[in-house]
matplotlib code that plots the C-alpha trace (Angstrom):
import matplotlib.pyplot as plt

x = [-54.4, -54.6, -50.9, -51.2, -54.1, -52.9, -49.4, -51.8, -53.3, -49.8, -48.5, -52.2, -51.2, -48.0, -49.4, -49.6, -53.6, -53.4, -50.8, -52.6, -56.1, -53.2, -51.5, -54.8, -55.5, -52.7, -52.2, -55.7, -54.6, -51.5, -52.9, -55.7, -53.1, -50.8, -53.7, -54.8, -51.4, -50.8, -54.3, -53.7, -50.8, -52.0, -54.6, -52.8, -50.3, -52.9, -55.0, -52.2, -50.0, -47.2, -45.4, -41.6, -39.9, -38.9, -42.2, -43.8, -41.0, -41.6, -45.1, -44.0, -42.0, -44.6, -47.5, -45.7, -44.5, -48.8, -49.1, -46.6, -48.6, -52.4, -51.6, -49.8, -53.4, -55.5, -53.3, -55.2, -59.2, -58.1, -56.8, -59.9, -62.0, -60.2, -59.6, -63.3, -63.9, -61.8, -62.9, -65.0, -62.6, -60.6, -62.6, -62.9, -59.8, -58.9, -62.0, -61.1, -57.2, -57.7, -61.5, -62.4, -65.1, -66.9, -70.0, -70.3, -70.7, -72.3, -71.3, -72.0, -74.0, -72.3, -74.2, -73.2, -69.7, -69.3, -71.5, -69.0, -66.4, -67.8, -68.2, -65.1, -63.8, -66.2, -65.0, -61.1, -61.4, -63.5, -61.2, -58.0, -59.3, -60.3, -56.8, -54.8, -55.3, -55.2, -51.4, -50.4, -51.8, -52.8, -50.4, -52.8, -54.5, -52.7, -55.0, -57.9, -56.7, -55.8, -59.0, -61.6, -59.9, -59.9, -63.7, -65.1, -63.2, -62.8, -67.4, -66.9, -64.3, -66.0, -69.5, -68.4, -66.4, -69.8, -72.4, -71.1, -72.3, -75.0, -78.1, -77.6, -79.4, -77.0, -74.0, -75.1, -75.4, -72.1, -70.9, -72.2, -70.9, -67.7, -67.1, -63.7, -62.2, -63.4, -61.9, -58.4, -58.2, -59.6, -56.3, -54.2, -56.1, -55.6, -52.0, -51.0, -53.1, -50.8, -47.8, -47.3, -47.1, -47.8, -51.4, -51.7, -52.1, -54.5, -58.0, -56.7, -54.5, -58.0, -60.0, -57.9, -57.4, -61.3, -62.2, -59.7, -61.2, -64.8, -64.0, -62.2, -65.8, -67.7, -66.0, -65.9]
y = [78.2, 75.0, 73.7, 75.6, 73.4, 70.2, 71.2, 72.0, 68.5, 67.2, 68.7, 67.7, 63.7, 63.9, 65.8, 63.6, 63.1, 62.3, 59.9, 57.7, 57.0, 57.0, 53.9, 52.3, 52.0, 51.3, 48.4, 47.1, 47.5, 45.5, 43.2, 42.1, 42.6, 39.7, 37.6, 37.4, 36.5, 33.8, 32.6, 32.7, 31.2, 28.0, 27.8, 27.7, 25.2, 22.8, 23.0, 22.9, 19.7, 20.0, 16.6, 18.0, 20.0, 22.5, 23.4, 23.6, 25.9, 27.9, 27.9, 29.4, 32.5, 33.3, 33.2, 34.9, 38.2, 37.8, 38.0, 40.7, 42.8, 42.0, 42.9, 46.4, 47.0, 46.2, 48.4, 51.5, 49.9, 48.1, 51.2, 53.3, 50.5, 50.5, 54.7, 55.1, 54.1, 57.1, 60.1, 61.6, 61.1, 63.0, 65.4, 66.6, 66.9, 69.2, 71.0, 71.6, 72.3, 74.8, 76.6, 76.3, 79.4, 77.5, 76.4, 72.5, 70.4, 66.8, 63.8, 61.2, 58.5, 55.1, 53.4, 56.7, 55.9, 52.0, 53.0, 55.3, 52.8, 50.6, 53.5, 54.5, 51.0, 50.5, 53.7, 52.9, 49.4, 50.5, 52.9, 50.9, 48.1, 50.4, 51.8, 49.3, 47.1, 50.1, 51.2, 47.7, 47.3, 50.7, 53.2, 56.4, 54.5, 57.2, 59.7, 58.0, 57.6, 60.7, 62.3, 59.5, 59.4, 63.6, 63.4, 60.7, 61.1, 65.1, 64.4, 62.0, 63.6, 67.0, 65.5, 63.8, 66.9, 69.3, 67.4, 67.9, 71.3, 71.8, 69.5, 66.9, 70.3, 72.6, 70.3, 69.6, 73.1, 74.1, 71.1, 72.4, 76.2, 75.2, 72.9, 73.4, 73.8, 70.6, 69.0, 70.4, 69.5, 66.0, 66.1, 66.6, 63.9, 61.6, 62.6, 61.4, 58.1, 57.3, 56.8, 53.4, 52.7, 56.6, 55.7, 54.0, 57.5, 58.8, 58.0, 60.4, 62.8, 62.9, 64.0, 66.5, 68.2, 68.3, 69.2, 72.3, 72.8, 72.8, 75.6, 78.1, 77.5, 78.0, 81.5, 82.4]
z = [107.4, 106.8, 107.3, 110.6, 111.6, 110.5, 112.8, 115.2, 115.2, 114.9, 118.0, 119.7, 119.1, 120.9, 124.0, 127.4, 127.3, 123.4, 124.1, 126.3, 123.7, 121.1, 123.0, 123.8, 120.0, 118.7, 121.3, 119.9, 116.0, 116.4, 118.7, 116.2, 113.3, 115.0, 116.1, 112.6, 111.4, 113.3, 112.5, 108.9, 108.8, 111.0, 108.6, 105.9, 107.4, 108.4, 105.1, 102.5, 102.0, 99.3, 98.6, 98.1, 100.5, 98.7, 97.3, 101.0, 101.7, 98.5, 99.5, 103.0, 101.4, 99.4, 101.8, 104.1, 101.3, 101.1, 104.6, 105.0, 101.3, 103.3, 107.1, 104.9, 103.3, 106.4, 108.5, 107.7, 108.0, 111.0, 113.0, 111.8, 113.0, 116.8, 116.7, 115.5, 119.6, 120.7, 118.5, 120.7, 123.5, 121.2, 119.8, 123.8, 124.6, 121.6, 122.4, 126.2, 125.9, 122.6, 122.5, 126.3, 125.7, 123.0, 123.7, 125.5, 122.9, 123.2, 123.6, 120.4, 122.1, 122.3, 119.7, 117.6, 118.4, 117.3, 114.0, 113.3, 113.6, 111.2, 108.9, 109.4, 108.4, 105.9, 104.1, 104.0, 103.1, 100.3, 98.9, 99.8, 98.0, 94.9, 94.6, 95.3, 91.9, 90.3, 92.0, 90.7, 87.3, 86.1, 87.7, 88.4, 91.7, 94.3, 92.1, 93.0, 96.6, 97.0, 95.7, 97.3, 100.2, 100.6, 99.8, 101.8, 104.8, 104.9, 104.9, 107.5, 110.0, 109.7, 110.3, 113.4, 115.0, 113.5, 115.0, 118.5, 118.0, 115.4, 114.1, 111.1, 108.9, 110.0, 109.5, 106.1, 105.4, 106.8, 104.6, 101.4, 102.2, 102.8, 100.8, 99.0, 102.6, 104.0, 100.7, 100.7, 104.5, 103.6, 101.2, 104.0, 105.6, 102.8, 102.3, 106.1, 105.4, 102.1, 104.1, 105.6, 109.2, 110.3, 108.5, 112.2, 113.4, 110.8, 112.3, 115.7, 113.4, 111.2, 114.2, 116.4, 112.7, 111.7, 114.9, 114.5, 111.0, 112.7, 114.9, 113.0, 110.3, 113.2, 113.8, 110.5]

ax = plt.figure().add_subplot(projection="3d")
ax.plot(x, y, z, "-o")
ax.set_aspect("equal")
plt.show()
């Protein structure tokens, strides 16, 4: 059931409407990933004087293989912070094209919205920055990804595509009831957001899947 939903979702990104909120935050990711490159590295130009030559140029490989190694880990926060905007633009489309006899479901206000961006952002960060010493130095950090990730986002992305139909109780309820569900799809979830570059899509994958997840409970 669950690969069927995830295809589901996949199929869901790459459909005309999808594509467009897809564009419009990815444009915004990338734009704030390049802007903060260059930044850095005029920074770091302008602050750090080497005597020799060939130690300022040594010092330019290696800030930029850091550059390269930070903008990687700040790929997946930075697109969950920008995609966290869209996931109730999201979470309506899936809900008009697939279940157009459920019930209407509301809107998250706009304050709802940006909070849950920072969550969102909050959230990866946090676990990125947990497992990534741990990938380096201790070798079981995909583990902990894996499992963090599946927990804390499979909560997070089922909340938000839950609440557009049911109180905060009921959701938590829902929650509790199914929770082995919720987990495995949050592995799925967590899965997509371990490989590099498609983790761009994760936050809109994340959604369109949840939301799927949400309505098949609800008819349960």
């Amino acid at each position: 059931m669950l690969i069927n939903t995830a295809a589901l979702a996949l199929r869901d990104m790459f459909s005309p409407p999808f594509r467009r909120v897809l564009a419009k935050s990815l444009a915004l990711t990338i734009g704030l990933l390049v802007s903060l490159w260059i930044f850095l590295e005029w920074l770091l130009s302008h602050v750090v004087a080497l005597p020799h030559d060939w130690l300022d140029t040594s010092f330019s490989v290696l800030v930029g293989i850091g550059l390269v190694i930070a903008l990687g880990f700040l790929v997946a926060p930075v697109t969950a912070l920008f995609a966290g905007l869209f996931l109730d633009e999201i979470a309506e489309l899936v809900e008009r094209t697939h279940y157009p006899d459920a019930p209407p479901a509301r809107p998250l206000p706009i304050g709802c919205s940006v909070l849950s961006s920072v969550k969102f952002f909050g959230v990866v960060l946090l676990v990125n920055a947990i497992a990534l010493p741990l990938v380096m130095f201790v070798g079981f950090g995909v583990v902990v990804f894996l499992v963090a990730n599946a927990y804390l986002l499979g909560r997070e992305y089922f909340e938000l595509a839950a609440l557009r139909f049911h109180d905060e109780a009921t959701v938590r309820r829902l929650r509790a009831h199914h929770s082995t569900r919720i987990f495995a799809g949050g592995l799925i979830v967590a899965g997509f957001l371990a490989i590099p570059l498609v983790n761009m899509l994760g936050p809109l994958f994340a959604t369109a899947f949840m939301v799927h997840l949400n309505m098949r409970v609800i008819r349960l």
